[in-house]
C-alpha positions in Angstrom: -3.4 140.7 -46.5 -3.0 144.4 -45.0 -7.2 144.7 -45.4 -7.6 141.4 -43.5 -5.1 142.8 -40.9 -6.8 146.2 -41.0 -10.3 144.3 -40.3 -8.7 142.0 -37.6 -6.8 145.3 -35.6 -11.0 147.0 -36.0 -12.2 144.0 -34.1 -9.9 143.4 -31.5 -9.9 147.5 -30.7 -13.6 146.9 -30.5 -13.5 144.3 -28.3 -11.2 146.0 -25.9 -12.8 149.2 -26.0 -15.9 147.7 -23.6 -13.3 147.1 -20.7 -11.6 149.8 -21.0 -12.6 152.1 -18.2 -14.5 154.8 -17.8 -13.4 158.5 -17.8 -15.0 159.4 -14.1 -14.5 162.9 -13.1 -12.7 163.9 -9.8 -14.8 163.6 -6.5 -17.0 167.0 -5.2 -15.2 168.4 -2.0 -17.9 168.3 0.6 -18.3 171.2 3.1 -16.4 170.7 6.3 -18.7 169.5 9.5 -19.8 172.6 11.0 -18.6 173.3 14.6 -21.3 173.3 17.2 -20.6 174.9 20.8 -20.8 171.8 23.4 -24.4 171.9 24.9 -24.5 170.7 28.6 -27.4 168.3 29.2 -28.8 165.9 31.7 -30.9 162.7 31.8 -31.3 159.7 33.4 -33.9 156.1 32.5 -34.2 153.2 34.6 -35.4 149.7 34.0 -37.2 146.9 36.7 -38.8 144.1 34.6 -40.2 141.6 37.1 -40.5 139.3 34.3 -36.9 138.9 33.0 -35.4 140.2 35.9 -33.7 143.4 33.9 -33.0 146.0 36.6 -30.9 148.5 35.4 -30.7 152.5 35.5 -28.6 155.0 34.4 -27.7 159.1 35.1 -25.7 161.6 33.5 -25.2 165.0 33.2 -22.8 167.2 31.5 -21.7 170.8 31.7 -21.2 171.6 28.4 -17.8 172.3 29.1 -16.3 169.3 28.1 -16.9 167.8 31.9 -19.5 164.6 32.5 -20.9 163.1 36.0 -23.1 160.2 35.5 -23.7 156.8 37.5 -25.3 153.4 36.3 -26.5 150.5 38.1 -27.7 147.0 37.4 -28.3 143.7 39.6 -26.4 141.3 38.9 -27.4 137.2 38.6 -26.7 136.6 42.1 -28.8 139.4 43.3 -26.0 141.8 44.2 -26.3 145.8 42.5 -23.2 146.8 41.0 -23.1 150.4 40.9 -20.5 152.3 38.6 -19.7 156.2 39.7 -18.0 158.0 37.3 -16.4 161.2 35.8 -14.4 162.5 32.5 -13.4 165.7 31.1 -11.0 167.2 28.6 -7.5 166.6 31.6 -8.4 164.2 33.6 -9.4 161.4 31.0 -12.4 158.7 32.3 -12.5 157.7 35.9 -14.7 155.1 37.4 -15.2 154.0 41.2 -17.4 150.4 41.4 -19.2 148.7 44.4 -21.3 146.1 45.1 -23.4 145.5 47.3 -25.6 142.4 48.9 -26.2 139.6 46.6 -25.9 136.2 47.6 -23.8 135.1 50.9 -22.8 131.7 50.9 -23.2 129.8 54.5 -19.9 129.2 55.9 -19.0 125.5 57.2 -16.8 123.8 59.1 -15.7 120.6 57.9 -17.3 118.2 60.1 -15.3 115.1 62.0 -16.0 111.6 61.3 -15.7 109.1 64.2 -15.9 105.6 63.5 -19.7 104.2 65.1 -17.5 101.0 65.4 -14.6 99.2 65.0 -13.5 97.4 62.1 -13.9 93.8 61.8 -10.9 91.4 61.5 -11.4 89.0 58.7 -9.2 86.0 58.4 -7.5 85.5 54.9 -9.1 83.9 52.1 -8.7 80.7 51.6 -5.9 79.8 48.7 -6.0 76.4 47.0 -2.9 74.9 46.5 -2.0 74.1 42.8 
C-alpha cells in the first residue's frame, strides 16, 4: 500500500508542478528620463477647404522659459470666426480671452396685427328633434 501511495503522491506532484509558477527574476531599473533645457519655439498652420468648409488656423510661440502666446481660429456653422487668444506660464496657469465675430444675424420682426376683413356671421341654432 505505501508503493501505491508513493506512486499516487509522484503523480499528483507531477501534475501540479506545470502550474506552479515560474521563478521570474526582479525587473531591470531603467535610467531616469534625461532632463532637457526648455527650447522656445514658434509655429503656426492654417486650413481653408472650400470643399468641406474646414477653416481653421492656429499660432503659438513660446519662450522657452516656461511662458506660451498662441491664438487659434475657426468658422463656425453659422458662418461666425471664433477666435481664442491665449497665454500660460509656470504662475499664472492658462488664460483664454474668446470673440466672435459676424456669422449669421437673424431679421428681427414685429409680430404683425390681425384685423378681421369682416364680421362674423350669426348662425341660428341647429335644429334639435324632439324625442
Amino acid at each position: 500500500m505505501t508503493a501505491k501511495f508513493v506512486v499516487f503522491a509522484a503523480c499528483v506532484a507531477t501534475a501540479l508542478a506545470q502550474y506552479s509558477a515560474p521563478a521570474y527574476s526582479a525587473p531591470k531599473a531603467y535610467a531616469p528620463e534625461p532632463a532637457y533645457a526648455p527650447t522656445p519655439y514658434n509655429f503656426e498652420y492654417s486650413v481653408n477647404d472650400p470643399h468641406t468648409y474646414d477653416v481653421h488656423s492656429q499660432s503659438e510661440y513660446s519662450d522657452g522659459n516656461g511662458y506660451v502666446k498662441g491664438s487659434y481660429s475657426l468658422v463656425e456653422a453659422d458662418g461666425s470666426t471664433r477666435t481664442v487668444e491665449y497665454t500660460a506660464d509656470d504662475h499664472s496657469s492658462f488664460n483664454a480671452v474668446v470673440k466672435n465675430e459676424g456669422g449669421y444675424k437673424a431679421p428681427s420682426y414685429s409680430a404683425p396685427t390681425y384685423k378681421p376683413v369682416y364680421s362674423a356671421p350669426a348662425y341660428k341654432p341647429a335644429y334639435k328633434p324632439a324625442y
